[in-house]
C-alpha positions as CSV (number, residue, x, y, z in Angstrom):
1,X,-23.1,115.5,21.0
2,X,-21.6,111.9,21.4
3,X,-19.0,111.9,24.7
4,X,-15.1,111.9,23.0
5,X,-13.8,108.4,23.4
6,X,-11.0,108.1,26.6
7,X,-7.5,109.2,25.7
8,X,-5.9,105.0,26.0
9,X,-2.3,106.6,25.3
10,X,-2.9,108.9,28.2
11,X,-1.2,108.1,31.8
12,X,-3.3,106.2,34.1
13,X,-4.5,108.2,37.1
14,X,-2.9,106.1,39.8
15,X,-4.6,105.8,43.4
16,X,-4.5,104.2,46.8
17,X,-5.9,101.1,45.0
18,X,-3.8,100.8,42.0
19,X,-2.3,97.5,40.9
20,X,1.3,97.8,40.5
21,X,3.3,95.8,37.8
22,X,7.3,96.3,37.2
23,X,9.6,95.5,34.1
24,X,13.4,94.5,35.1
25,X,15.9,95.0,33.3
26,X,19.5,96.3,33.0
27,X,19.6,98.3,30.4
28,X,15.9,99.3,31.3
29,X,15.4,102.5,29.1
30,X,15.0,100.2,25.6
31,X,11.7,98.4,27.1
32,X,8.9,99.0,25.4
33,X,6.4,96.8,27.3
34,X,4.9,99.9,29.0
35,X,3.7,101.8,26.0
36,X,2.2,98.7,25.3
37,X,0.5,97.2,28.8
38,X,-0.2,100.8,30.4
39,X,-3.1,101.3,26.7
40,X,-4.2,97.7,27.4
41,X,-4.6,98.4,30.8
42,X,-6.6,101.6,29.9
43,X,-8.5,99.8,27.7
44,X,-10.0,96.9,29.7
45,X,-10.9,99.7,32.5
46,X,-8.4,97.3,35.0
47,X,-6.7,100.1,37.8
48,X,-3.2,99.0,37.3
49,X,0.1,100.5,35.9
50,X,3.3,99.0,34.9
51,X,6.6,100.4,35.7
52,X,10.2,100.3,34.2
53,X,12.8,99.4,37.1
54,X,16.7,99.7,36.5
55,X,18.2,97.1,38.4
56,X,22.0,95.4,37.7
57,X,22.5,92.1,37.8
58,X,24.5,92.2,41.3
59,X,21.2,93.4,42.9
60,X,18.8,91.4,41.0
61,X,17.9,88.6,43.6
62,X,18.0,91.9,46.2
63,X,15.6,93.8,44.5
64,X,13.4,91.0,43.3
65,X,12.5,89.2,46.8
66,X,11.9,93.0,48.0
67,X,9.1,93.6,45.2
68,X,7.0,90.2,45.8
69,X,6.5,91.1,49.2
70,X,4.7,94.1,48.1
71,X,1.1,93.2,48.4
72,X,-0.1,95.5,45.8
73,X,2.1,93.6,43.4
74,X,0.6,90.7,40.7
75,X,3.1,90.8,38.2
76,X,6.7,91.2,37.1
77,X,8.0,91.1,33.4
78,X,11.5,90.5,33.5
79,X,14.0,91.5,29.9
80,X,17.8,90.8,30.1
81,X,20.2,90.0,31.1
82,X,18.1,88.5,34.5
83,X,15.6,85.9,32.7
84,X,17.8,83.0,33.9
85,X,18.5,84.6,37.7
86,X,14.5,85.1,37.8
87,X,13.8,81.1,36.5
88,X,15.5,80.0,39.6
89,X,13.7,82.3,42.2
90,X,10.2,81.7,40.8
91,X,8.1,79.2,43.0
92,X,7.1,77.0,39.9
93,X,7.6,77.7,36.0
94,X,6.3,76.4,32.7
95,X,7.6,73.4,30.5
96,X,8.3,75.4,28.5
97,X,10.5,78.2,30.9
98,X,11.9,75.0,32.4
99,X,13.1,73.9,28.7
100,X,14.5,77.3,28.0
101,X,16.1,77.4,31.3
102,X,14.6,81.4,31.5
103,X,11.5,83.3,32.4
104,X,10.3,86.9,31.3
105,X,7.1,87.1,33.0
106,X,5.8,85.9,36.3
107,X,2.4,86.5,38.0
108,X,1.3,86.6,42.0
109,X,-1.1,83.2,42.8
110,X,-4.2,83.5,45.2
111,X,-1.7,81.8,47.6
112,X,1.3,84.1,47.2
113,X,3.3,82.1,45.1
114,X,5.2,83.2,42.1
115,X,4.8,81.4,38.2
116,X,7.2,82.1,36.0
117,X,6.4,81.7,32.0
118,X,8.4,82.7,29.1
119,X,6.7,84.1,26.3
120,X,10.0,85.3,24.3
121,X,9.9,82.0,22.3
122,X,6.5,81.7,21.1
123,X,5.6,85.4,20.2
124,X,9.1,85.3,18.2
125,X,7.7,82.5,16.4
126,X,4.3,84.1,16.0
127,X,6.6,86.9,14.4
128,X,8.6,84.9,11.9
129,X,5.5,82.9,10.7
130,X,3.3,86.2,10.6
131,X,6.0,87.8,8.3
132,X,5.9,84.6,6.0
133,X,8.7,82.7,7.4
134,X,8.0,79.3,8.4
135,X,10.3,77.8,10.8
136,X,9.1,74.1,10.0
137,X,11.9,72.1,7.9
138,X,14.6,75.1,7.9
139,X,18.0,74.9,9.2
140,X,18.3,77.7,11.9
141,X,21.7,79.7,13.3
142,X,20.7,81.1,16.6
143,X,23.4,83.6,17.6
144,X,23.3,83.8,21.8
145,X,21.9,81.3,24.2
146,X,21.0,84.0,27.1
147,X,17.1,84.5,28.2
148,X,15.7,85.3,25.1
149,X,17.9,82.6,22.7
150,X,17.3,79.9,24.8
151,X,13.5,80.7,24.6
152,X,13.9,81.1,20.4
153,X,15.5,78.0,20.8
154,X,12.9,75.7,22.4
155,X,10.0,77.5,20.2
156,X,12.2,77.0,17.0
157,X,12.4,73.2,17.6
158,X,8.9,73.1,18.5
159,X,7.6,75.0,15.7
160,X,9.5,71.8,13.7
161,X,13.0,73.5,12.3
162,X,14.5,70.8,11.0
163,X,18.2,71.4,12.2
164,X,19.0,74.6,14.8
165,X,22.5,75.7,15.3
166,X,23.5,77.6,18.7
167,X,26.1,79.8,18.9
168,X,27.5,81.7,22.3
169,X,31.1,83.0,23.5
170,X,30.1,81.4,26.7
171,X,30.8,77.6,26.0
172,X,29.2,76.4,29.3
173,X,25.7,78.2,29.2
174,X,25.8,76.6,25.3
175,X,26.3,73.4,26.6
176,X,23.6,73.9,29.5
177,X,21.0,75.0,27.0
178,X,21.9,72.4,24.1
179,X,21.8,69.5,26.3
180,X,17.9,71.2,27.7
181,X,16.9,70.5,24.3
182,X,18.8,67.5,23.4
183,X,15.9,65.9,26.4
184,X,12.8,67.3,24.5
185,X,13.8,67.4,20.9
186,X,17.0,65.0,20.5
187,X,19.0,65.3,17.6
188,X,18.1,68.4,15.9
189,X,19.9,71.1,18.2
190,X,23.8,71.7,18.3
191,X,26.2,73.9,19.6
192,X,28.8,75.4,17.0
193,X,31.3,77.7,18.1
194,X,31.9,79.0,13.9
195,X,28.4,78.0,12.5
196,X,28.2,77.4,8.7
197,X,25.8,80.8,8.1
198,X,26.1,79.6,4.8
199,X,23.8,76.5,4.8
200,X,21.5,78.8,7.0
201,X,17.5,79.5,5.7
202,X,17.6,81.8,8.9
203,X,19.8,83.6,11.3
204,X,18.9,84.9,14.3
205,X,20.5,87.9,16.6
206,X,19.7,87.0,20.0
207,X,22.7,88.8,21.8
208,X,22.8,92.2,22.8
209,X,24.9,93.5,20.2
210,X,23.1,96.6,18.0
211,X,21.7,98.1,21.3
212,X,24.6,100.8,21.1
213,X,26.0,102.3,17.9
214,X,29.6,101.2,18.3
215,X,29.0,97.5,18.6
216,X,30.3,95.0,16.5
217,X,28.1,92.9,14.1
218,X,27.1,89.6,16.0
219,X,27.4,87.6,12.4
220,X,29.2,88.3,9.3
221,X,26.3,89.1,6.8
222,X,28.9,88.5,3.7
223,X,28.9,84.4,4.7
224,X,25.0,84.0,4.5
225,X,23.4,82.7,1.5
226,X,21.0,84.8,-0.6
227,X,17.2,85.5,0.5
228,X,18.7,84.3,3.8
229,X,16.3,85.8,6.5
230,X,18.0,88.0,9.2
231,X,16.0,88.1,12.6
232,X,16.9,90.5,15.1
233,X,15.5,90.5,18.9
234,X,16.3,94.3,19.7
235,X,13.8,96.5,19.7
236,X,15.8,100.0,20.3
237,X,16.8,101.0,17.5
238,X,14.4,99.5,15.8
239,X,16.4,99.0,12.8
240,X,19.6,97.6,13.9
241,X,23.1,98.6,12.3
242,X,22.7,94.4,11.4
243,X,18.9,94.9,9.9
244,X,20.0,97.9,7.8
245,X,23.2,96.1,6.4
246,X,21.2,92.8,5.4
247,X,18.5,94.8,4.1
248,X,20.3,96.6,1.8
249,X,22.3,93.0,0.4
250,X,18.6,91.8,-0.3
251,X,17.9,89.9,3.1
252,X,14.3,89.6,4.1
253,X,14.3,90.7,7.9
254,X,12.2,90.6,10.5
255,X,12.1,93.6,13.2
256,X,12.4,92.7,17.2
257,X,9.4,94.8,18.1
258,X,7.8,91.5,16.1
259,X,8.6,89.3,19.3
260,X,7.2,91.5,21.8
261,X,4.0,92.7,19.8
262,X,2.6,89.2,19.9
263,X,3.2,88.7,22.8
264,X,0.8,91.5,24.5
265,X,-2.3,89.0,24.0
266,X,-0.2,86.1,26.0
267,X,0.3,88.9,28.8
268,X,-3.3,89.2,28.9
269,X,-4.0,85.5,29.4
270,X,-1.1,85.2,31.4
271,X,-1.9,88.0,34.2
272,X,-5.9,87.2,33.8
273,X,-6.6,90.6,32.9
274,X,-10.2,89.5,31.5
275,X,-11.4,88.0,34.9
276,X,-13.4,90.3,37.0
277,X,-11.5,91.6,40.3
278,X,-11.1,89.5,43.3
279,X,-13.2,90.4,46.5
């Protein structure tokens, strides 16, 4: 009788020589990267388990410099609102983080140092194009310019969009993050505080609101034109009071869990989960 395959959904059985890894956030009960890197961890047979921790923005640089001096520690994911706050106390970042002025993910080096990436970006382009929705030539609203927007923003321009409109209630992180991009990819990024969703091929919610029932729309869906896509970022609920509304006018949309589903084989390059164990 063939041995039943092992249960990857299952906990992992943690030990004295488990890796750790920690997600940190504020809210933290929405993440979903566990459910995803605790099976892919199971999977490849690596002894290491990742682990939600609440922590508000007050205590982030607190909590953070406590965590990498934990020697049992390779790698922290990081989900809002503190992408920006971790950016400045990683030792070195990406291009691309540096563009987007954000990280979400940073790994240990042999030496101790911390890199910081940002993967929001491209696995929310990854998303868009997997669903059919090329970003190349369209004219792009971007509603919020925190972590995740300006990481949509710098993939969007380098995916070719042809004109990307940002929008945020807080004028001087808008004007931090447009003038970012105006160095890489001049001309083709502005920021609006009333964008014309009207002349919009896609519209993306990058802001917290539909994470709690009571919030307010982030965009009148009424002003977009038809077969306009609506993109949201949230992934809990899964279909946003925003999704649900454009849905039912006849708006393609595309989920958040998109973003963060393609972004699970970056993780694995990222934290070098296919190289064998060190000595």
């Amino acid at each position: 009788m063939e041995p039943a395959p092992p249960d990857v959904s299952a906990p992992t059985r943690i030990s004295g020589s488990t890796r750790l890894y920690a997600v940190l956030g504020d809210p933290v009960a929405q993440v979903r990267a566990p459910s995803l890197l605790n099976p892919l961890f199971a999977r490849l047979g690596t002894d290491a388990v990742l682990i939600p921790v609440h922590v508000e923005p007050d205590d982030f640089a607190h909590v953070f410099q406590g965590l990498i001096r934990m020697k049992n520690l390779d790698g922290i994911l990081v989900t809002i609102p503190h992408k920006a706050a971790a950016l400045r106390l990683a030792d070195e970042v990406s291009p691309a983080a540096a563009a987007a002025g954000a990280v979400n993910a940073l790994r240990r080096e042999p030496d101790g140092r911390w890199t910081g990436e940002n993967f929001d970006g491209t696995g929310f382009v990854r998303g868009l194009t997997g669903a059919g929705h090329l970003p190349e030539g369209r004219r792009i609203v971007l509603m919020g310019a925190g972590g995740a927007g300006s990481a949509i923003a710098a993939a969007l321009l380098a995916a070719g969009c042809a004109q990307l409109t940002l929008c945020d209630p807080d004028t001087a992180k808008l004007a931090a993050l447009v003038a970012r991009l105006e160095e890489h990819w001049p001309g083709r990024a502005r920021g609006e505080a009333a964008p014309a969703l009207e002349d919009a091929d896609i519209v993306v919610n990058a802001t917290p609101l539909g994470m709690r029932p009571d919030d307010p729309q982030p965009f009148p869906l009424l002003a977009l034109a038809p077969r306009c896509v609506v993109a949201d970022v949230i992934m809990k609920p899964r279909e946003t009071a925003l999704l649900k509304a454009a849905a039912a006018l006849g708006h393609p949309i595309l989920h958040g869990a998109h973003m963060l589903d393609h972004q699970l084989d970056l993780y694995r390059t990222f934290f070098r989960l296919d190289e064998p164990p060190g000595p």
